[in-house]
C-alpha positions in Angstrom: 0.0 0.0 0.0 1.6 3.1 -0.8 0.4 5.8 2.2 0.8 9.2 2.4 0.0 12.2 5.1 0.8 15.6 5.5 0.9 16.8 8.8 -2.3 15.1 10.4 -4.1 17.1 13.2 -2.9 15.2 16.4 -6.0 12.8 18.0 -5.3 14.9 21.5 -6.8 17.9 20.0 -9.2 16.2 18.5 -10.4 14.5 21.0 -10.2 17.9 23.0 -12.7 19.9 20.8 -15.2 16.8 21.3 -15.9 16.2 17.6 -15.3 13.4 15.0 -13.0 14.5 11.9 -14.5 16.6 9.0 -13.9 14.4 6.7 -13.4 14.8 2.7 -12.8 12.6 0.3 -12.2 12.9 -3.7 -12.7 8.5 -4.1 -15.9 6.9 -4.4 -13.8 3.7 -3.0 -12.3 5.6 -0.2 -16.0 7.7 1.0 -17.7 4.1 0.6 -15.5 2.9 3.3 -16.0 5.8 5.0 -19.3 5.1 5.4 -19.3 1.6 6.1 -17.0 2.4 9.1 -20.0 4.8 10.7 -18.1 7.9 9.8 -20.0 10.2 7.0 -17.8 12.9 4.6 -19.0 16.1 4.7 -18.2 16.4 1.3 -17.5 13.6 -2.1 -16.4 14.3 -5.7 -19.1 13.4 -7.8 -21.9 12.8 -5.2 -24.4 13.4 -7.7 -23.7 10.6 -9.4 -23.7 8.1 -6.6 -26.2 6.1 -6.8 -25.7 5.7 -10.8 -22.0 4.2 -10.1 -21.9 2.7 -6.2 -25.7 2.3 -4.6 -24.8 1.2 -1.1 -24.9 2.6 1.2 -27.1 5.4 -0.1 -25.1 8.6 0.5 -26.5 10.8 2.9 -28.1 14.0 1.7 -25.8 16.5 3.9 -23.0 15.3 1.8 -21.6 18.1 -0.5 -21.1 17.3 -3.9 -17.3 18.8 -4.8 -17.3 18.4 -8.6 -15.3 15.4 -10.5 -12.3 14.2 -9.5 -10.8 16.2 -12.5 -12.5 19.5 -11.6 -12.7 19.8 -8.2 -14.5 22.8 -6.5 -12.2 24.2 -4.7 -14.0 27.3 -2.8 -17.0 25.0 -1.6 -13.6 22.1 -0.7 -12.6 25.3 1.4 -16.4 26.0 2.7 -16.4 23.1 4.2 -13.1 23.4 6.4 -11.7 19.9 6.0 -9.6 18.2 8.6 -8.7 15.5 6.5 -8.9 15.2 2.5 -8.7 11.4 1.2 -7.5 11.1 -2.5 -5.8 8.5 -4.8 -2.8 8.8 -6.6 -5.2 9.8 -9.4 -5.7 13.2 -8.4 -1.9 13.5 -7.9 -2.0 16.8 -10.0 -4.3 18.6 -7.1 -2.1 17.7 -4.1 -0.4 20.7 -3.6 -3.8 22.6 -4.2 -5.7 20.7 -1.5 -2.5 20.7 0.9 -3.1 24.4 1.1 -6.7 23.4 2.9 -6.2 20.8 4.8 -3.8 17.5 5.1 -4.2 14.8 2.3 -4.1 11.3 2.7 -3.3 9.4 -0.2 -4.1 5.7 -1.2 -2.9 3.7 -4.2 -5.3 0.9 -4.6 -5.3 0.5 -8.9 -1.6 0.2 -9.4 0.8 -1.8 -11.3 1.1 -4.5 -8.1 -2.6 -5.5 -9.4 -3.4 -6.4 -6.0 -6.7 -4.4 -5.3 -8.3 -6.5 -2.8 -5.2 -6.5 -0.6 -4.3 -3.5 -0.9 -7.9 -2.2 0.2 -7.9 -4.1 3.2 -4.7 -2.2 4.5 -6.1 0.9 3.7 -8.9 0.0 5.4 -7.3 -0.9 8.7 -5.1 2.6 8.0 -8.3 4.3 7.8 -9.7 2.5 11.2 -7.0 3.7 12.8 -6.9 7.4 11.6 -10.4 7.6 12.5 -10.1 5.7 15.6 -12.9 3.3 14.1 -10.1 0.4 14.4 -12.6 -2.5 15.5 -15.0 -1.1 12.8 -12.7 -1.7 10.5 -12.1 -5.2 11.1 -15.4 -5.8 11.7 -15.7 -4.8 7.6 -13.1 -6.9 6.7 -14.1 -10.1 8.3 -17.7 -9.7 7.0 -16.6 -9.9 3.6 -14.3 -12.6 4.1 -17.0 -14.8 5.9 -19.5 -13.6 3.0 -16.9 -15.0 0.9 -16.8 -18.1 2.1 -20.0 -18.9 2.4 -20.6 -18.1 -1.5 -17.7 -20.2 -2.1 -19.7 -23.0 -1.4 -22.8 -21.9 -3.2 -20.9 -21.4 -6.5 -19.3 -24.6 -6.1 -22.4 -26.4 -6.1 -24.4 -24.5 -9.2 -20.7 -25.8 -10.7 -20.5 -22.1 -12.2 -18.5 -21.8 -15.4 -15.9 -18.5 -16.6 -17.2 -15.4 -16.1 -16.4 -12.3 -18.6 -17.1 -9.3 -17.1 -17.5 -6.3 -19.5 -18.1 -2.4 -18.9 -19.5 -0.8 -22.4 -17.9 2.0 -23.6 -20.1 2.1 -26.6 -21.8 -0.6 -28.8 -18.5 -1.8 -30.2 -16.0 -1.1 -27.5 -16.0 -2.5 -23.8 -13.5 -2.8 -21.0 -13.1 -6.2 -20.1 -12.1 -7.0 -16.5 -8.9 -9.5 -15.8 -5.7 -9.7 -13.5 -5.6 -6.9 -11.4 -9.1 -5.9 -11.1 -11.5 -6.0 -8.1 -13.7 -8.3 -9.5 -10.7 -10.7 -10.3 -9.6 -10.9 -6.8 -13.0 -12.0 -5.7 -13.9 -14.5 -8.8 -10.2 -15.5 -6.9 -11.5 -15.8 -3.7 -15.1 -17.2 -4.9 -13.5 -20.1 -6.6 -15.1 -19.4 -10.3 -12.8 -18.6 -13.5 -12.2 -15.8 -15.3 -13.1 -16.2 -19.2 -10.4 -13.5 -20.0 -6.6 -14.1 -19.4 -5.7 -11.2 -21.6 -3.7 -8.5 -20.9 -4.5 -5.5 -18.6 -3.4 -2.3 -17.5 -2.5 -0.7 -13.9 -6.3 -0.5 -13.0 -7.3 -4.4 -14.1 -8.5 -3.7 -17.6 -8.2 -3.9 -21.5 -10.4 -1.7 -23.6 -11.2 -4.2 -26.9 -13.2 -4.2 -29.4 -16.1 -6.9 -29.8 -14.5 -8.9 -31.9 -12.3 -9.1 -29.9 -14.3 -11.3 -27.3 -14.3 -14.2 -29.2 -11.7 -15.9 -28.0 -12.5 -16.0 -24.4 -16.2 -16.4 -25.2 -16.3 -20.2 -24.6 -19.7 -22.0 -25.1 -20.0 -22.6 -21.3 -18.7 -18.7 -20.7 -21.4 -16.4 -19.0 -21.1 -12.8 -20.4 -22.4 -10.4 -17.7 -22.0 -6.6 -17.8 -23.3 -3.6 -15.1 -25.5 -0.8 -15.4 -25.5 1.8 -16.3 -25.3 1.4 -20.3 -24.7 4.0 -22.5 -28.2 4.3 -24.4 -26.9 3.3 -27.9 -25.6 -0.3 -27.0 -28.9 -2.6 -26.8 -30.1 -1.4 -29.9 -27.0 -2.1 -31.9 -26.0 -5.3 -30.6 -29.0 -6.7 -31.2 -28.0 -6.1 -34.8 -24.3 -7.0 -34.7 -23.4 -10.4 -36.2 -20.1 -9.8 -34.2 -22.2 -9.3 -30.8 -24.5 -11.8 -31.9 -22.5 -14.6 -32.9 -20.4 -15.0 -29.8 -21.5 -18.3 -28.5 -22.6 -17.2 -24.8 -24.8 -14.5 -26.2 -26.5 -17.3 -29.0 -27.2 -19.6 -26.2 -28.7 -16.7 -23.8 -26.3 -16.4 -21.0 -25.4 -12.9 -21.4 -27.1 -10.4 -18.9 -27.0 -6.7 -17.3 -26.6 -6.7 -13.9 -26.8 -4.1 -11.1 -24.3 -1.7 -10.7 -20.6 -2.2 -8.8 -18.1 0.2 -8.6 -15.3 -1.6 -10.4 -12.8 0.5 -9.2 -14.0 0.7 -5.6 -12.5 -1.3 -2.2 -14.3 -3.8 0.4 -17.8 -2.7 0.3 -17.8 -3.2 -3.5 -16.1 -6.1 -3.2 -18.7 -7.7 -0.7 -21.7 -5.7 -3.2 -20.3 -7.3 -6.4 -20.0 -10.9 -4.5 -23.7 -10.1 -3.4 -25.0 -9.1 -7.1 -23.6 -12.0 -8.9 -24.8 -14.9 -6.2 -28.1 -13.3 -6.5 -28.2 -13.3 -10.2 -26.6 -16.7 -10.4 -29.6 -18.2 -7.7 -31.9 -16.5 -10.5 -30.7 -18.4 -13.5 -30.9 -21.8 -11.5 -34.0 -21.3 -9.8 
């Protein structure tokens, strides 16, 4: 885990005023584990877009929105008189922006170690003890490893075949999901295969084209992608022999499930595990 403060306001004087950090963070992985930890930002980039991208836990309304990750608002940021700012290496380019506010803590997650799962679990634990939420935070990690298990067994008897998980770009492009993606690490831990074995970058993905499927599109392959879709894609793949032709999709087992943040940490982890065991009971039932 790479981990990085500024100078951190010392727990003495916090504990002193009587009040919980104020708390911002510019990840939708990082304020998702904020919240499943009991403590609520008082501000997330992109808030409006929430509950099209992460779901759960629904964000609570006091939460400001700050902008994208990209375009950060900086006066309302300043409004809100941060303690702490969480960010990702992502927003690298802002650091010495958001230093002048408040301290920054930084995690890498996505990175070319393509170990998300393990790498969230630390920062987790980092976070539990920042926030003094420690037993919280272990709490959250042994719920998802004993949800985990338990699905391990469930897939094993449904005798699930390769997944290969897609986000569409457009009709004719996706992002298919392989080492070093969160989804990976659980199919991992879940004990089902991953149809793709391709190449992928830093954050667990390779952007393809369609035809570009067919060789990990195996006749016993399920195809499954997430909400939300861009609005052009079911209409033209119905009508692509490309799309159409790939034997998962000609024998009905491709489908659109809920969405999962795909770049997110133990919460989506433990939400994408959920999604898929509920689809799969579906299929069989």
């Amino acid at each position: 885990m790479s981990l990085v403060a500024g100078c951190l306001l010392p727990r003495a004087l916090l504990a002193a005023s009587g009040r919980e950090l104020r708390v911002a963070s510019l990840d939708y992985g990082l304020a998702n584990t904020l919240l499943s930890l009991g403590h609520t930002p008082v501000g997330v980039a992109a808030a409006e877009s929430w509950s099209e991208w992460v779901v759960e836990p629904p964000l609570p309304q006091q939460v400001v929105d700050l902008g994208t990750d990209r375009e950060i608002n900086m006066e309302r940021l300043a409004a809100l008189e941060p303690d702490l700012i969480l960010t990702t290496p992502y927003v690298q380019g802002l650091r010495g922006r958001l230093e002048e506010l408040a301290p920054v803590l930084s995690f890498s997650i996505y990175d070319r170690d393509k170990q998300p799962y393990r790498k969230a679990r630390e920062a987790t634990l980092a976070l539990g003890q920042r926030l003094e939420r420690e037993e919280q935070a272990q709490q959250l990690i042994e719920q998802t490893e004993s949800a985990f298990e338990d699905l391990t067994g469930d897939f094993k008897e449904a005798r699930t075949g390769s997944l290969l998980l897609l986000r569409f770009m457009d009709a004719r492009h996706v992002r298919v999901y392989g080492q070093g993606s969160l989804f990976d690490d659980v199919l991992q831990r879940i004990g089902i295969p991953n149809a793709w074995q391709g190449g992928t970058n830093a954050w667990g993905f390779q952007t393809v084209g369609i035809e570009q499927l067919a060789d990990a599109a195996g006749p016993e392959t399920r195809i499954l992608t997430f909400e939300p879709l861009p609005g052009e894609v079911m209409p033209t793949l119905d009508n692509s022999p490309l799309w159409t032709r790939l034997p998962p999709v000609e024998a009905g087992r491709f489908s659109v499930l809920p969405p999962v943040l795909m770049f997110g940490m133990l919460p989506s982890a433990l939400r994408f595990a959920r999604v898929l065991s509920h689809h799969l009971e579906g299929e069989a039932a």
